[in-house]
C-alpha positions in Angstrom: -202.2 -19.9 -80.5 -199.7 -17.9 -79.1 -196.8 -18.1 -76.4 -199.1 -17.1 -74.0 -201.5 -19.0 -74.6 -199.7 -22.4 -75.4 -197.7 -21.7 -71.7 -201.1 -21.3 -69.6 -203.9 -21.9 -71.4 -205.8 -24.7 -69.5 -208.7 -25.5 -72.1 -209.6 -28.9 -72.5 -207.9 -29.9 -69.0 -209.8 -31.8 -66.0 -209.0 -30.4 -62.2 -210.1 -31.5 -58.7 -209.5 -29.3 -55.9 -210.3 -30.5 -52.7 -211.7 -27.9 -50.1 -213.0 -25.9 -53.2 -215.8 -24.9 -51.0 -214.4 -21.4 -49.8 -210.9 -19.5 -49.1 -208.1 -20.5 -51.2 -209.6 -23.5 -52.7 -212.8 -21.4 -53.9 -209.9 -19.1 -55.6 -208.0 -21.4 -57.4 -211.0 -24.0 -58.6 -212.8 -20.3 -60.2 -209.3 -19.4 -61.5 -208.4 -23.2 -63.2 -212.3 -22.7 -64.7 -211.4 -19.0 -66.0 -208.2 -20.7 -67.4 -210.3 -23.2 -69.4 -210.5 -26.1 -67.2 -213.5 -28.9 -66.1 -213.3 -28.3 -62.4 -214.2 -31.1 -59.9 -214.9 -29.5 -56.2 -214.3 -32.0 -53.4 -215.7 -30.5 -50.3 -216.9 -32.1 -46.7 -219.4 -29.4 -46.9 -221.9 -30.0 -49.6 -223.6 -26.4 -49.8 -220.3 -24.8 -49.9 -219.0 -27.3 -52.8 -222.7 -26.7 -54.1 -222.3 -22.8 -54.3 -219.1 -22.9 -55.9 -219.8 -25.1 -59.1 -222.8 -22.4 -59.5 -220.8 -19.3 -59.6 -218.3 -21.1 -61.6 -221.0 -22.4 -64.7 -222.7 -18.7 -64.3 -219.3 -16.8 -65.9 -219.8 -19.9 -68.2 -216.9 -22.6 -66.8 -217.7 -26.3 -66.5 -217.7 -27.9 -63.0 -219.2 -30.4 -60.6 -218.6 -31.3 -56.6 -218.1 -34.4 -54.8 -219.0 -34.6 -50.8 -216.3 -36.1 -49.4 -213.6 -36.5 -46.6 -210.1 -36.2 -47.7 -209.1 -38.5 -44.5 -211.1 -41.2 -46.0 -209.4 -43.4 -48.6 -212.3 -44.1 -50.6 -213.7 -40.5 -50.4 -210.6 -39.4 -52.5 -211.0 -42.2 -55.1 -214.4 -41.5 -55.2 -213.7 -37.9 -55.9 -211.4 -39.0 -58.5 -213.8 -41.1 -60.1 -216.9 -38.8 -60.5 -213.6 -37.0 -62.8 -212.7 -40.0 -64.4 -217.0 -40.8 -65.0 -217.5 -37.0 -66.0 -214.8 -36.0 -68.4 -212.8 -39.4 -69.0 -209.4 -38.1 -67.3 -207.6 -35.9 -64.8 -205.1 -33.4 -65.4 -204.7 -31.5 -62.0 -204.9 -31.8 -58.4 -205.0 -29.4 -55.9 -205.1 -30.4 -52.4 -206.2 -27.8 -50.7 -208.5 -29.3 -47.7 -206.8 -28.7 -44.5 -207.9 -27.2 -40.7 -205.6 -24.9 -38.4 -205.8 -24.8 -34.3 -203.9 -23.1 -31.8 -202.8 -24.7 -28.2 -199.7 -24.8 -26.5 -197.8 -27.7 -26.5 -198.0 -28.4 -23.2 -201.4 -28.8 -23.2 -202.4 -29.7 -26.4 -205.0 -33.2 -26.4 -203.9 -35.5 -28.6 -206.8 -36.4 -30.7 -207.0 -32.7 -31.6 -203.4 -33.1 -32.4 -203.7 -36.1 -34.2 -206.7 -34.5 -36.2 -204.7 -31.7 -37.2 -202.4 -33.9 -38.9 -204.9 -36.4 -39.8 -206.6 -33.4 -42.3 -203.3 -31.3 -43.5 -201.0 -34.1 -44.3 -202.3 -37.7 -44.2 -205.5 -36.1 -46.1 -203.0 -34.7 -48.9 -201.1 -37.9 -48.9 -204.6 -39.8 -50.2 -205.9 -37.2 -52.3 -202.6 -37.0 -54.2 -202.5 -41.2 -54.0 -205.8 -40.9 -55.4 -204.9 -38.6 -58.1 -201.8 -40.5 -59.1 -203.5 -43.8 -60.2 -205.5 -41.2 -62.4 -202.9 -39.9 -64.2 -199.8 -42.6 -64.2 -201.3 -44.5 -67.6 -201.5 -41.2 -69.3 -197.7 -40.1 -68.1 -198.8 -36.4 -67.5 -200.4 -34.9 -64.2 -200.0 -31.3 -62.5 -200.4 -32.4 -58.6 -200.2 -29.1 -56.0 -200.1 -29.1 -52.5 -201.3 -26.1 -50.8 -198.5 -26.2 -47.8 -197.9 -22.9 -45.5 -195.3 -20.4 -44.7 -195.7 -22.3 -41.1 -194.0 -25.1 -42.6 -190.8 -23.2 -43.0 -190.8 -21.1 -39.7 -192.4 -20.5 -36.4 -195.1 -18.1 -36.1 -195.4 -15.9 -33.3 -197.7 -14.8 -31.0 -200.1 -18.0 -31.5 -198.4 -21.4 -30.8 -199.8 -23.9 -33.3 -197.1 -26.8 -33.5 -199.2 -28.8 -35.0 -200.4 -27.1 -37.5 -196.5 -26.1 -38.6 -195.8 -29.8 -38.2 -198.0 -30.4 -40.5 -197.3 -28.1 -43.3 -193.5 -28.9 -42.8 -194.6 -32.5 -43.7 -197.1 -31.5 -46.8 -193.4 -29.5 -47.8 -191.0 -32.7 -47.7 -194.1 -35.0 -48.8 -194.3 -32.8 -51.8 -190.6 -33.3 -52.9 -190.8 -36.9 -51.8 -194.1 -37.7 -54.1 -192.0 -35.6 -57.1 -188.8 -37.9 -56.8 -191.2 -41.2 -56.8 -193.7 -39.9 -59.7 -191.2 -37.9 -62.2 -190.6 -41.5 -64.0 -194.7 -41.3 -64.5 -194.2 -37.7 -66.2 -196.2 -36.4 -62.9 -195.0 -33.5 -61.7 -195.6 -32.3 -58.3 -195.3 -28.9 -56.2 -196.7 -26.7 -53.5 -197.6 -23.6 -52.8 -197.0 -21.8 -49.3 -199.2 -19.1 -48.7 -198.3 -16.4 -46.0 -201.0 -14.5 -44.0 -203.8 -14.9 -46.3 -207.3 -12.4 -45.7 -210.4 -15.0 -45.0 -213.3 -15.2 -42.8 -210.8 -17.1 -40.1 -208.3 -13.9 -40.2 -211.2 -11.8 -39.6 -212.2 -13.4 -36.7 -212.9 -11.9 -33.2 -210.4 -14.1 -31.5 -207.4 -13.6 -34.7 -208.3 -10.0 -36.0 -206.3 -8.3 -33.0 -203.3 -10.0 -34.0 -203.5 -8.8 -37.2 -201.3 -5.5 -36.5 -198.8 -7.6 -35.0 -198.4 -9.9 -38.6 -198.3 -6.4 -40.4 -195.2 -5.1 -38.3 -193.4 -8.6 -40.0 -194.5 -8.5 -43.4 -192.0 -6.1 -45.7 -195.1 -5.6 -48.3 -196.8 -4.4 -45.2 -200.2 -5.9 -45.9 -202.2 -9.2 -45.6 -202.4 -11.4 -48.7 -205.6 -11.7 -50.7 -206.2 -15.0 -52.0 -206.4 -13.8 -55.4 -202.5 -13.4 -54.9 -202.4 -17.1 -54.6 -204.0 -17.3 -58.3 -200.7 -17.0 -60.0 -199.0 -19.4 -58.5 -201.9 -22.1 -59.3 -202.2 -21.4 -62.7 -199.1 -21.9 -63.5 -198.0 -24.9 -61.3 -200.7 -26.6 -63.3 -200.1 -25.0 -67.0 -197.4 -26.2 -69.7 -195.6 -23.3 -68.1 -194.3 -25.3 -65.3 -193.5 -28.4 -67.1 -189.8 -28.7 -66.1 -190.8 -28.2 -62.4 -190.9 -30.8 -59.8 -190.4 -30.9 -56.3 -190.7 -27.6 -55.7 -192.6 -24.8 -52.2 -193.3 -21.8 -54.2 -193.4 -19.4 -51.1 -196.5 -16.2 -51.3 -196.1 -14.4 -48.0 -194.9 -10.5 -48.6 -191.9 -11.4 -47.6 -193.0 -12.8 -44.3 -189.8 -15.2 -44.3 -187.2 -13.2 -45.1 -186.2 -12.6 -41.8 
């Protein structure tokens, strides 16, 4: 084996990405696969999840999905058991699952407030809870939380303080989780994407503010969420073994300013 391969392979390692379905989760659960992994998709919608684990086991990787509701305690440790039942252990986490929504403050309801939060952080609090009692007894785990850029700035035109809330929470979670867990040998990061093309981006009600982003982001384009692949890989690889507590920040340079 060499350098390479000993820093990122992933062969022989069990992942559960939660919100595998589509976008950024679909990305990373087919790159973990291409790296080697068993791949557990946790998805709310099954024929999503479903579609997924196929295209993953047709280029030949090993997968499986859970239906489930990363709000819901026992949906998370479910997912984390259907790993535990399949392969006998579980390596990686990537929680992923999360919802976005625009409203000015002012008027914004609070149950769709409360949801907001409800999905991006409390529902990456569980999963990663979850995943922990997996891993502790084994002293190794890769746990990633798929924050934003929103979490470290305010995004303008579209006023979305709940949504930035939110991420700014999975940020300080994420360092707060990697104090706690480091004695376990569990090491825990995120991942802060910028402007990322998907379905959502190309929306009628988003895609005119598209120009707008581009005049802010120094690369001068939207990210792809293959850019994101990177990252993942090696968050979760021997690569990043002396790395804990860390946002690992993928937005062209969005933030600079």
């Amino acid at each position: 084996m060499n350098i390479l391969e000993k820093l990122f392979s992933l062969k022989r390692k069990v992942a559960l990405v939660t919100g595998g379905g589509q976008g950024i989760g679909k990305a990373i659960a087919q790159a973990l696969a291409a790296a080697g992994a068993a791949v557990l998709i946790m998805d709310i919608n099954e024929e999503t999840a479903r579609r997924t684990v196929e295209e993953i086991k047709e280029k030949g990787g090993e997968a499986d999905f859970y239906v489930g509701d990363v709000t819901k305690e026992e949906d998370c440790f479910g997912a984390v058991k259907k790993a535990l039942d399949r392969w006998g252990k579980l390596d990686i986490g990537v929680n992923n699952a999360g919802i976005g929504d625009w409203c000015e403050a002012e008027n914004y309801p609070v149950e769709k407030w409360k949801k907001v939060i409800d999905v991006n952080l409390v529902g990456v609090f569980l999963s990663a809870k979850a995943e922990f009692h997996a891993m502790k007894e084994r002293k190794y785990g890769k746990i990633i939380n798929i924050a934003s850029m929103s979490g470290h700035i305010v995004n303008k035109p579209q006023k979305q303080t709940a949504y930035n809330a939110s991420k700014a929470g999975v940020i300080h979670l994420t360092r707060s989780l990697a104090a706690e867990w480091a004695p376990y040998g569990i090491r825990v990061n995120s991942i802060s994407p910028g402007y990322i093309r998907t379905p959502l981006i190309e929306s009628p009600n988003v895609k005119d503010l598209v120009p707008l982003w581009l005049d802010m982001i120094p690369l001068g384009r939207l990210g792809e969420v293959d850019d994101l692949i990177g990252a993942a890989i090696f968050l979760a690889s021997p690569a990043s073994d002396y790395m804990t507590g860390h946002d690992l920040v993928i937005d062209g340079g969005y933030t600079v300013w």
